[in-house]
C-alpha positions as CSV (number, residue, x, y, z in Angstrom):
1,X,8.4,141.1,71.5
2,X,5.0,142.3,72.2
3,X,3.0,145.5,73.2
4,X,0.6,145.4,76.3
5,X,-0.9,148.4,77.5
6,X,1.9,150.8,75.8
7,X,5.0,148.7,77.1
8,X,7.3,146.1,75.6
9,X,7.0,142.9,77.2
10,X,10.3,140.1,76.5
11,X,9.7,136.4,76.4
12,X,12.4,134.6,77.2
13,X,12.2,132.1,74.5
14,X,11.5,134.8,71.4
15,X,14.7,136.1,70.5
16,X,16.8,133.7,68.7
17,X,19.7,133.9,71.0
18,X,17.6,133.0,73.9
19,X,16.6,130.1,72.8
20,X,19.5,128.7,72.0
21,X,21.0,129.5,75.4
22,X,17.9,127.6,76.7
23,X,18.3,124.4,74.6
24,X,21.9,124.1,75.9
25,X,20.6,124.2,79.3
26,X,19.7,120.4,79.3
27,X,22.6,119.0,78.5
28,X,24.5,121.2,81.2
29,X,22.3,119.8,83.7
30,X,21.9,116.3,82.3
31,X,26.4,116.3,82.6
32,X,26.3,117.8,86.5
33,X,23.8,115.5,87.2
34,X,26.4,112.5,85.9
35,X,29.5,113.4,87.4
36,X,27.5,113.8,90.9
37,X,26.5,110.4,90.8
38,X,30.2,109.8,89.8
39,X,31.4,111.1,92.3
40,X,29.2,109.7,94.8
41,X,30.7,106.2,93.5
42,X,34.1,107.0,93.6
43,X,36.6,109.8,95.2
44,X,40.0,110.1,93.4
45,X,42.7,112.0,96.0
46,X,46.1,112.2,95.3
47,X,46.1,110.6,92.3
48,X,44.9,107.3,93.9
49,X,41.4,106.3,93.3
50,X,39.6,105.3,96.7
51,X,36.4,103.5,96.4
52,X,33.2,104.1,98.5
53,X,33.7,100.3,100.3
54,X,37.8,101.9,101.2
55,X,36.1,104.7,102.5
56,X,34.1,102.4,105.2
57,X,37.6,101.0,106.4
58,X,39.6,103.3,107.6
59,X,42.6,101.7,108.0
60,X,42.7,100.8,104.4
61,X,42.1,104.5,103.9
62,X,45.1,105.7,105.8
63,X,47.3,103.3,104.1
64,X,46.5,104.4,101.0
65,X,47.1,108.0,101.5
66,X,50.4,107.8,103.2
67,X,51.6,105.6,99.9
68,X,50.5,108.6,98.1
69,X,51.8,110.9,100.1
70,X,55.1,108.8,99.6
71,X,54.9,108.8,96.0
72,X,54.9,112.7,96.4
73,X,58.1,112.7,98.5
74,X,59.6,110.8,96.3
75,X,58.8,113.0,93.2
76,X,59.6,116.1,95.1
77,X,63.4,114.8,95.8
78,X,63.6,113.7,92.1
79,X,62.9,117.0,91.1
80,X,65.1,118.7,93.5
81,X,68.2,116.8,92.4
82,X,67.1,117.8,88.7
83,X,67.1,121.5,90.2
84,X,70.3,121.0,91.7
85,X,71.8,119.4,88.2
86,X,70.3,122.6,86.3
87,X,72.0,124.8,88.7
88,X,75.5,123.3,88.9
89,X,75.3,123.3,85.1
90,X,74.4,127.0,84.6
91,X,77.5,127.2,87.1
92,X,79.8,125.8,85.5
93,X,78.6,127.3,82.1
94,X,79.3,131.0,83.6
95,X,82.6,129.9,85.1
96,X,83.8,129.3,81.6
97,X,81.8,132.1,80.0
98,X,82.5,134.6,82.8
99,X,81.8,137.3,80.1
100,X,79.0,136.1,78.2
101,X,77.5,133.2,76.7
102,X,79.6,130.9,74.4
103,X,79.7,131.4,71.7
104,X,78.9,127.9,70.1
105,X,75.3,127.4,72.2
106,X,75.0,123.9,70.2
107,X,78.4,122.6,71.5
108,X,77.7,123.6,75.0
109,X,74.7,121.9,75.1
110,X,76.4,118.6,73.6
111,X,79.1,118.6,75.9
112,X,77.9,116.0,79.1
113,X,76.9,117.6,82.1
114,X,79.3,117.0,85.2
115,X,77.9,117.1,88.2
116,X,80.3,118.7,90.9
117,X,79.3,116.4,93.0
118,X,80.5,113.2,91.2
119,X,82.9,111.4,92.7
120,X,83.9,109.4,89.6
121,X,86.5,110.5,87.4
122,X,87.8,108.8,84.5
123,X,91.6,108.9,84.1
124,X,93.3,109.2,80.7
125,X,96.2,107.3,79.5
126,X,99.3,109.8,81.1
127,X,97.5,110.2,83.8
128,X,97.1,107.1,84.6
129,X,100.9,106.3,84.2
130,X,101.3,109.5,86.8
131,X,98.9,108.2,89.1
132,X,100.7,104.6,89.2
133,X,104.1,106.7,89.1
134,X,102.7,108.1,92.7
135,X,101.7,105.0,94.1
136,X,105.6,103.3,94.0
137,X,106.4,106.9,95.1
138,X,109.6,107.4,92.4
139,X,110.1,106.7,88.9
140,X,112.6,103.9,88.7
141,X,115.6,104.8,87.1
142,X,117.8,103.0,84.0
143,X,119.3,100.6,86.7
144,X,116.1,99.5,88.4
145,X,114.3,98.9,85.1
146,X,117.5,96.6,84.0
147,X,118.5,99.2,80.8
148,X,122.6,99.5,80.6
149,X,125.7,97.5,80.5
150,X,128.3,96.8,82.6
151,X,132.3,95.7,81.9
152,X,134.9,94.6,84.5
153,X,137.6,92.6,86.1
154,X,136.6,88.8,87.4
155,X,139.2,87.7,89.8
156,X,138.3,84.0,91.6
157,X,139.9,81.3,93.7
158,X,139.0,78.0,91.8
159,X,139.3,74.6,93.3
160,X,140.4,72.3,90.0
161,X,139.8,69.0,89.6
162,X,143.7,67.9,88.7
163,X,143.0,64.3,88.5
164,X,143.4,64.2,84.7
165,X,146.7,65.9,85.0
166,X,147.6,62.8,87.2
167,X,146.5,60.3,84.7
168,X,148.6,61.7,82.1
169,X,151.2,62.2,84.6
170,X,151.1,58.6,85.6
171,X,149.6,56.7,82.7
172,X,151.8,58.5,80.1
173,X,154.7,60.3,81.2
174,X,155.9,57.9,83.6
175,X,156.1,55.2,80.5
176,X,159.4,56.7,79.5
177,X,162.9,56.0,81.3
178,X,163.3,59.7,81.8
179,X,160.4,60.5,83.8
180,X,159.8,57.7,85.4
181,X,160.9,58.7,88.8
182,X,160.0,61.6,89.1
183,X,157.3,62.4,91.2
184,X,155.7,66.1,91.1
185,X,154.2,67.5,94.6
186,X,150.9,68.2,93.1
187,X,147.5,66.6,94.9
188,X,145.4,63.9,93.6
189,X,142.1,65.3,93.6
190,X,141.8,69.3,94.0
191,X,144.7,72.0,93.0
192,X,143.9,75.8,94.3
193,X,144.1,78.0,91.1
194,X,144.0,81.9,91.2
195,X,141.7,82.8,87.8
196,X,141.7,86.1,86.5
197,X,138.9,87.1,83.9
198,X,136.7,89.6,82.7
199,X,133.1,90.1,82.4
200,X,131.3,92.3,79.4
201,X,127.5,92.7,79.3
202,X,123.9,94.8,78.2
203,X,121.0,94.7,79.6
204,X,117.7,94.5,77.6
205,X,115.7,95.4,80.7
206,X,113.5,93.5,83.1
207,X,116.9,92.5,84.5
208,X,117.8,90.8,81.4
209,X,122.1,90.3,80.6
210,X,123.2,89.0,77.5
211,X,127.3,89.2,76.9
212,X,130.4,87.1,77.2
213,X,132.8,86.1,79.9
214,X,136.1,84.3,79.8
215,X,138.4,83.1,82.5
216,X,141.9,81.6,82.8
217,X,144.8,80.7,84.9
218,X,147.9,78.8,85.3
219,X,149.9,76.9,88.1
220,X,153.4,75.6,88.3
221,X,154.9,72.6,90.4
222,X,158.8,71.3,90.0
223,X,160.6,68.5,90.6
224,X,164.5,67.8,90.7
225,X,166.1,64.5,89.3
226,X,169.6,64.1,88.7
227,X,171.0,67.5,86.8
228,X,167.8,68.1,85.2
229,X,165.2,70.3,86.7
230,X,161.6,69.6,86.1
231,X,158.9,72.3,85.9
232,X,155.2,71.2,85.0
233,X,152.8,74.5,84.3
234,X,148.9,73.4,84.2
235,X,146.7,76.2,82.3
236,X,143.1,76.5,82.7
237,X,141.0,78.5,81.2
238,X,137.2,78.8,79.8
239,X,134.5,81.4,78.9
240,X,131.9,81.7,76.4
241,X,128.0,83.0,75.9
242,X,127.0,85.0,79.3
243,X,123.1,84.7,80.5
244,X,122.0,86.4,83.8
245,X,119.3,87.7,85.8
246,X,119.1,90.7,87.8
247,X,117.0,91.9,90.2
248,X,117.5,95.2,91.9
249,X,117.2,95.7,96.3
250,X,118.1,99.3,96.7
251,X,121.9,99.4,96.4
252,X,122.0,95.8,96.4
253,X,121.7,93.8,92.5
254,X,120.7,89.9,93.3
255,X,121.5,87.8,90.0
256,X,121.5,84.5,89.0
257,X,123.0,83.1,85.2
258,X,125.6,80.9,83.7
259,X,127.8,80.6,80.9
260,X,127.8,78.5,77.8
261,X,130.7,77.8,75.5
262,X,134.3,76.3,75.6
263,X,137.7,75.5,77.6
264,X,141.2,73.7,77.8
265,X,143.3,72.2,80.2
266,X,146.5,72.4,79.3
267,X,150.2,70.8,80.5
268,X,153.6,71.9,79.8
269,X,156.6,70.7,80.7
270,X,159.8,72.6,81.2
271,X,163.1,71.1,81.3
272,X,166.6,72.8,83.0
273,X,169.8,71.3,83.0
274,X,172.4,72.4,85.4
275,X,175.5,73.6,83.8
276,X,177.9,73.2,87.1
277,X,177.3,70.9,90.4
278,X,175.7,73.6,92.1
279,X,172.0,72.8,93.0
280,X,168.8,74.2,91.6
281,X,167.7,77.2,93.1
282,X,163.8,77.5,93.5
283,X,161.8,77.0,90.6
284,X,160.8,80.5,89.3
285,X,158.8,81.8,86.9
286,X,161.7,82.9,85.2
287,X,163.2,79.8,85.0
288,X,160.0,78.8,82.2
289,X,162.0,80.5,79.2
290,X,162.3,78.9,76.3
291,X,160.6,76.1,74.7
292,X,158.5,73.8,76.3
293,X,159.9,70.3,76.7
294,X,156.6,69.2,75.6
295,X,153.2,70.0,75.9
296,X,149.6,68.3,75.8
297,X,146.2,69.9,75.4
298,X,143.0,68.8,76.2
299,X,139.9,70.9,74.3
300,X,136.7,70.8,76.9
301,X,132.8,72.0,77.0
302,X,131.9,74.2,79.2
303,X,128.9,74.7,81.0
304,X,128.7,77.2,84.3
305,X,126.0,78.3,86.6
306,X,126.6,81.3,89.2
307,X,124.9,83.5,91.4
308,X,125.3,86.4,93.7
309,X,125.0,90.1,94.4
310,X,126.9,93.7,93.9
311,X,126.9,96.7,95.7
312,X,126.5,100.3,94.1
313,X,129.3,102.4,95.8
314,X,128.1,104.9,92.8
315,X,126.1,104.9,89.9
316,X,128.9,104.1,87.8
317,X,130.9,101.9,90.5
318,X,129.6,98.2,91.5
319,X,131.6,96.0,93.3
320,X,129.8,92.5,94.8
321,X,130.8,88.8,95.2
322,X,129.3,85.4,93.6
323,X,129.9,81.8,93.6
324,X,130.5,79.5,90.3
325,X,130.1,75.8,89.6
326,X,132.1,75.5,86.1
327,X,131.8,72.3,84.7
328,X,134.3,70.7,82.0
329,X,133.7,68.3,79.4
330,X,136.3,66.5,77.3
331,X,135.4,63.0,75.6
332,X,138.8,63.1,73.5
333,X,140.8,64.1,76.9
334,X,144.5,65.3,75.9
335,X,146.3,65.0,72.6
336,X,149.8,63.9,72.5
337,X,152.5,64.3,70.0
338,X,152.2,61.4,68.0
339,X,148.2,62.3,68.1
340,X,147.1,59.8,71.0
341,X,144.3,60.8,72.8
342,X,144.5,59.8,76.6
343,X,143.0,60.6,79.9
344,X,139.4,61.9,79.0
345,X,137.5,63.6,81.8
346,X,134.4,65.5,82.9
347,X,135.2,67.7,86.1
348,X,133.2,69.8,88.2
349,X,135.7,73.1,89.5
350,X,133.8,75.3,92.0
351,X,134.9,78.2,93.0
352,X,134.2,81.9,94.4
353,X,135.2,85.1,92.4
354,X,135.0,88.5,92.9
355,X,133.3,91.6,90.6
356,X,134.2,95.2,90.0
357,X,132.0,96.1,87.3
358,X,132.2,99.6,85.6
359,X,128.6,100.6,84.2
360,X,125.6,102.1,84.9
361,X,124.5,98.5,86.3
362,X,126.1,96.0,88.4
């Protein structure tokens, strides 16, 4: 600073400070002078950098604007469904926390956030089973999922096959003087035969039956000759392992199985003699006291297939109605007295029985 004619006259470039304040002026102007020529070159809008040459076609320049003006849509809807998540969380935060905030922050924050909108929900294991329980509509019961057992009476008209009884009949008994002429009304194929028998099972579900079964019957025809009366009784009988399958309709029980194991046929022969000339009343069960005149037995296989359907009158009450195909098996056939084996035979015996079955399944 100077004195000229008594005042004080500042130069701009004397104090320190000013100087320096004017040394950083070039630069300043040297870095507007750059980005104006940068600028002239290129114009960046939207974040999308349009040239000078896009500028001269405008159709090129409107394209690229409304693709940034897209871009910004798009980011604006992204960040409004954030917002939306942020708010449904803080929601659902103060719904559990209606009196403050929890009070483990750090287990809040780790637990995933559920948007209330979310139309996917994972089940877990019960309710899963519940879910599946309300599509059939009802939980099945013991019956319907085959769980139980079951014990009854088996009643059955059985066509036999007799024709072994008539090879013995002929082949062996009518060899002796005695018997000879006597001739028995019995047929030569098929005898009716009323079989009583009973029925025992469990059920280890899925309709499943495992038990044992045995049937058996007997049937008498007589013949007169001279003062001797002549009573022949023919025993059948069979049973063994019981399979079966069961499927439940409603009231209805649908099953299919058979039977495995053993049988006999067997004959006896009764002998009355008249003690006066009177003449033999009918033949009578009662008249079959005593000892048997003699007898022959014929051990068999058995193998049986069945099918058919009960009714539920109540849960503890099944009554129903099947058919059965029994089949016998005897290579040895019937053993006489003096050990003789004669008249072997394999026989098919169909027939239809009845059920009434007391247990929780039918």
């Amino acid at each position: 600073m100077k004195q000229w004619r008594g005042r004080e006259i500042f130069r701009p470039y004397e104090n320190e400070e000013h100087h320096a304040r004017g040394r950083l002026c070039v630069p300043a102007f040297m870095v507007a002078l750059l980005a104006m020529l940068c600028y002239s070159g290129e114009v960046r809008q939207a974040g999308v950098t349009v040239s000078e040459s896009s500028i001269n076609n405008g159709n090129d320049d409107f394209d690229s604007i409304r693709v940034a003006v897209d871009n910004l849509k798009r980011e604006a809807d992204a960040l409004r469904l954030q917002v939306e998540a942020i708010r449904d969380t803080i929601a659902l935060l103060e719904a559990r926390h209606p009196d403050g905030a929890p009070a483990d922050v750090h287990a809040e924050k780790r637990r995933p956030v559920v948007s209330s909108k979310d139309t996917v929900q994972f089940l877990s294991k019960e309710n899963a089973v519940a879910f599946l329980e309300t599509i059939r509509g009802k939980k099945r019961g013991s019956r319907e999922r085959g769980y139980g057992g079951g014990i009854g009476a088996i009643p059955g008209m059985y066509a036999m096959c007799v024709t072994p009884v008539n090879e013995v009949i002929d082949g062996y008994l009518g060899m002796s003087d005695e018997m000879r002429n006597i001739i028995f009304p019995i047929n030569r194929r098929y005898e009716q035969f009323f079989l009583m028998g009973i029925n025992g099972y469990g059920a280890l579900g899925n309709g499943l039956r495992i038990g044992g079964s045995y049937r058996g019957g007997s049937k008498s025809v007589s013949a007169h000759h001279d003062t001797a009366l002549y009573t022949l009784e023919i025993k059948n009988g069979f049973g063994g392992f019981l399979l079966e399958k069961a499927m439940v309709k409603g009231d209805f029980n649908w099953f299919v199985g058979g039977i495995a194991g053993g049988g006999h046929v067997a004959l006896h022969l009764f002998k009355t003699v008249e003690k006066d000339t009177a003449s033999f009343s009918s033949p009578f069960a009662e008249q079959l006291d005593g000892e048997p005149y003699f007898q022959l037995n014929a051990p068999a296989l058995l193998l049986e297939l069945h099918g058919g359907f009960t009714y539920t009158m109540v849960n503890w009450f099944h009554i129903g109605i099947d058919l059965s195909t029994p089949l016998l098996l005897s290579p040895s056939g019937f053993k006489t007295p003096s050990n003789k084996r004669v008249a072997p035979f394999t026989t098919i015996n169909p027939g239809l029985q009845f059920r009434i079955i007391l247990g929780n399944i039918g």
